[in-house]
N, CA, C and O atoms as a GROMACS GRO file, in nm:
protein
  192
    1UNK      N    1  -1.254  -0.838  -3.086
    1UNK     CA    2  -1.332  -0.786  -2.975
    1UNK      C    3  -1.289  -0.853  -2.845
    1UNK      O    4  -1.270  -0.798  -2.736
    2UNK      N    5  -1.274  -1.016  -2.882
    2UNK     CA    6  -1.222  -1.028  -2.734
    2UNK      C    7  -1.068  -1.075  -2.700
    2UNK      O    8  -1.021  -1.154  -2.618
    3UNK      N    9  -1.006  -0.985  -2.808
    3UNK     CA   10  -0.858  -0.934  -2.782
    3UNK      C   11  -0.867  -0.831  -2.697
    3UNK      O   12  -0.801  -0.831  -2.593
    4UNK      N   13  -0.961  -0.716  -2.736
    4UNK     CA   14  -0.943  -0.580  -2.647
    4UNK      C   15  -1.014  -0.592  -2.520
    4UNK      O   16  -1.021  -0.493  -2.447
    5UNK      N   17  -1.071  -0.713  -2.484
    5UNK     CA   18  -1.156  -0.712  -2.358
    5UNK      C   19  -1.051  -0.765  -2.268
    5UNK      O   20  -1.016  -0.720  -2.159
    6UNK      N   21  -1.003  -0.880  -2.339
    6UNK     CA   22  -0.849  -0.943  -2.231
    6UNK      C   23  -0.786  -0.881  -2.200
    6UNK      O   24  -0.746  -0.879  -2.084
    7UNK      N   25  -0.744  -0.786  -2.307
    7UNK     CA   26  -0.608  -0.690  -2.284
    7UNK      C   27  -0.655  -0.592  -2.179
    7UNK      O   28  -0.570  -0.530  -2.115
    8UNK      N   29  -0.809  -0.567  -2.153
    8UNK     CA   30  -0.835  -0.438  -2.066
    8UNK      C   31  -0.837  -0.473  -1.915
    8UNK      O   32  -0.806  -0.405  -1.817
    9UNK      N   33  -0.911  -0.679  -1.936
    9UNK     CA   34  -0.894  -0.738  -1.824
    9UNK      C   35  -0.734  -0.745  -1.744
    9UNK      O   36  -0.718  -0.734  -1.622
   10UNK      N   37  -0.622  -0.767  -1.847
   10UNK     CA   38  -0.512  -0.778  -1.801
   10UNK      C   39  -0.505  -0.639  -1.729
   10UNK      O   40  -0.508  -0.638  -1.606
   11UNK      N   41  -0.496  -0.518  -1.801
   11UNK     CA   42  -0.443  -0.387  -1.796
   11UNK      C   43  -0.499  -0.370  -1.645
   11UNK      O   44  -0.420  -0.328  -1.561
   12UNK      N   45  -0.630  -0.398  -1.608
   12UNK     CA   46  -0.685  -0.407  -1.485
   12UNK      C   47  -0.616  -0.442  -1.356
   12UNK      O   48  -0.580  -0.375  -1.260
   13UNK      N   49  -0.610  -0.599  -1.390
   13UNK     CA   50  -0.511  -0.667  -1.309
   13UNK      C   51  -0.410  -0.619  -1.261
   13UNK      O   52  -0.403  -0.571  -1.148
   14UNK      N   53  -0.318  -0.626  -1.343
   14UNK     CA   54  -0.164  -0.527  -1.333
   14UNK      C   55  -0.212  -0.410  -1.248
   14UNK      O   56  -0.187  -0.396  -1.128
   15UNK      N   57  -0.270  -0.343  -1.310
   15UNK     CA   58  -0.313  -0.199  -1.192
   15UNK      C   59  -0.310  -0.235  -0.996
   15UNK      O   60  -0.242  -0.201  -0.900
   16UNK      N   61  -0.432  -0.324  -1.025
   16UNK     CA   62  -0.438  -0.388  -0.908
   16UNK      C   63  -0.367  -0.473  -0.834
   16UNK      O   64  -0.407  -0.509  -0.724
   17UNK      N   65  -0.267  -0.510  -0.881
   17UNK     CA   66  -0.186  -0.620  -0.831
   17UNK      C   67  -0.067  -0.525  -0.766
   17UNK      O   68  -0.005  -0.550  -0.662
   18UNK      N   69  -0.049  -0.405  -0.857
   18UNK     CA   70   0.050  -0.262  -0.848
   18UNK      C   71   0.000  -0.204  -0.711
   18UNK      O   72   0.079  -0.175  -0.622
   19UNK      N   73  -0.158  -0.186  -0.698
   19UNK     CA   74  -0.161  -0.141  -0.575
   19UNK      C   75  -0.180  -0.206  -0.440
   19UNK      O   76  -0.175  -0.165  -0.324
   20UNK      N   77  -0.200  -0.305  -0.491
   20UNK     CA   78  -0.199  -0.422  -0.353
   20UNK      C   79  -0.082  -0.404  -0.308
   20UNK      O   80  -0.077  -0.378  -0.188
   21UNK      N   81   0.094  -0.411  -0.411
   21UNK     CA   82   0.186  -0.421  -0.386
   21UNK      C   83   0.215  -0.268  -0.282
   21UNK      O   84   0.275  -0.279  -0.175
   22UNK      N   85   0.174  -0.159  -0.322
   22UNK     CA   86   0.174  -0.067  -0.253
   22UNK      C   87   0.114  -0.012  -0.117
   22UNK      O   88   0.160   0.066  -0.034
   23UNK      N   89  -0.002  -0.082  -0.126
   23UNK     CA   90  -0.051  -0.105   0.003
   23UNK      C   91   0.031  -0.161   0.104
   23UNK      O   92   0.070  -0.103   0.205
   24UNK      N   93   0.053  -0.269   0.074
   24UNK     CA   94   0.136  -0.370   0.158
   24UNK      C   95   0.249  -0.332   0.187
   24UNK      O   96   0.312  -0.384   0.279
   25UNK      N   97   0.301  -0.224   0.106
   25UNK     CA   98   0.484  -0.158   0.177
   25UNK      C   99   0.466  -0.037   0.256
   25UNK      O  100   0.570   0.017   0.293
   26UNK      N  101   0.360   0.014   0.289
   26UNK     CA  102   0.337   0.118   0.340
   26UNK      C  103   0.259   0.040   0.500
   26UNK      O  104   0.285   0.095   0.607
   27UNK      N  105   0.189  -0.058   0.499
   27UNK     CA  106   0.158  -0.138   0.605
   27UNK      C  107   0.278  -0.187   0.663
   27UNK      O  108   0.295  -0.202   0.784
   28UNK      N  109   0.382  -0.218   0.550
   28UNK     CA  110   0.493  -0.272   0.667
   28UNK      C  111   0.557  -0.189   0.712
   28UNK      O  112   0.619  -0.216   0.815
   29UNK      N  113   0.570  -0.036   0.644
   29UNK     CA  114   0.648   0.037   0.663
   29UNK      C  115   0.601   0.126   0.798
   29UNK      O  116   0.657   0.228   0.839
   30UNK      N  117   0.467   0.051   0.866
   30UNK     CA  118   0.408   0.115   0.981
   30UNK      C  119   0.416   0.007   1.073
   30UNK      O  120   0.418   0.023   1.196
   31UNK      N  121   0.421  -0.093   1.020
   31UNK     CA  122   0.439  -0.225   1.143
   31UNK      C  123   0.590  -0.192   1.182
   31UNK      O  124   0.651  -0.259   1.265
   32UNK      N  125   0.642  -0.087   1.119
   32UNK     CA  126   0.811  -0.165   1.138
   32UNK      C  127   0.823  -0.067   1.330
   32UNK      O  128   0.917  -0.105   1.400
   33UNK      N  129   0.762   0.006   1.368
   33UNK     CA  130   0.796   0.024   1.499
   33UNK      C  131   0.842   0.175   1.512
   33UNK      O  132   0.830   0.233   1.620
   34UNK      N  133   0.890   0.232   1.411
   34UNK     CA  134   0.973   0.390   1.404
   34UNK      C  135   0.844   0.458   1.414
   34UNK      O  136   0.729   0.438   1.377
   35UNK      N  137   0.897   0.527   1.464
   35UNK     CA  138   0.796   0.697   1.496
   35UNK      C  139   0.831   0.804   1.350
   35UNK      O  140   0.758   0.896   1.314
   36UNK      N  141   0.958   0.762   1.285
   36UNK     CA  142   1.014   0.855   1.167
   36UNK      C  143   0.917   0.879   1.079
   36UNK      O  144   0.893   0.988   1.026
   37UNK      N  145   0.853   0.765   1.060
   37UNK     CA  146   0.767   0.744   0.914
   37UNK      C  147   0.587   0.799   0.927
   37UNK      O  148   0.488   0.796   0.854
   38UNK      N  149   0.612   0.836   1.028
   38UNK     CA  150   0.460   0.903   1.087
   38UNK      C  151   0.454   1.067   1.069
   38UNK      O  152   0.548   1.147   1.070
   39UNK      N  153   0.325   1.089   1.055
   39UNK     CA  154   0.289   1.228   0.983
   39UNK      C  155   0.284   1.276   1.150
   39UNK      O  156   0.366   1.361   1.184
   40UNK      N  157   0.209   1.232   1.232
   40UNK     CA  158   0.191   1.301   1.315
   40UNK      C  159   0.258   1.225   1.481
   40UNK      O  160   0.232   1.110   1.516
   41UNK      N  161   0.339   1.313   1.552
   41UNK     CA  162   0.411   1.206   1.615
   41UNK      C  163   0.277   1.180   1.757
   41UNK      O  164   0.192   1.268   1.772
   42UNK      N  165   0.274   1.060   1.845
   42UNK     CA  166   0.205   1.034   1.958
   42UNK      C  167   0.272   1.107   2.062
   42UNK      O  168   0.352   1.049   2.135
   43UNK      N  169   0.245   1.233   2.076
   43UNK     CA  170   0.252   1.294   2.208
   43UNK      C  171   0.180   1.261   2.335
   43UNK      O  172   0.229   1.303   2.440
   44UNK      N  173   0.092   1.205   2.339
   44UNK     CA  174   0.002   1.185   2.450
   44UNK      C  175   0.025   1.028   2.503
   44UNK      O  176  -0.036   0.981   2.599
   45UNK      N  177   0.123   0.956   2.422
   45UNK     CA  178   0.167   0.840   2.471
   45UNK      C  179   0.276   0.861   2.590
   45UNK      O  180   0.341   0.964   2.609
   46UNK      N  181   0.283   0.735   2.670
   46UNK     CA  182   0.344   0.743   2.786
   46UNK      C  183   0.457   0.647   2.695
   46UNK      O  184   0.441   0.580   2.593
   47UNK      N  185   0.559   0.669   2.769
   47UNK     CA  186   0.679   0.563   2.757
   47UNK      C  187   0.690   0.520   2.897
   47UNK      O  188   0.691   0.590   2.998
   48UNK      N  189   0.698   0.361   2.883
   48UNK     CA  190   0.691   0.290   2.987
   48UNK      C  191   0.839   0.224   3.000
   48UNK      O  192   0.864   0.148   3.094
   0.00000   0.00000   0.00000
């Protein structure tokens, strides 16, 4: 019984650790400065 509770705790983890990792490449992949990676481009921005 508390083989299958660890293993579900692990299975958990991993999940979560998977999407933290995914979170975090998609945050950098918006810090990085390109307009490419954007759904919608800022038209109403000025370039200075």
């Amino acid at each position: 019984m508390f083989k299958a509770i660890r293993r579900l705790l692990a299975a958990i983890t991993f999940i979560a650790v998977i999407a933290a990792a995914i979170k975090t490449a998609f945050e950098w992949v918006a810090q990085s400065g390109d307009d490419d990676h954007e759904v919608f481009a800022d038209d109403d921005r000025e370039t200075v």
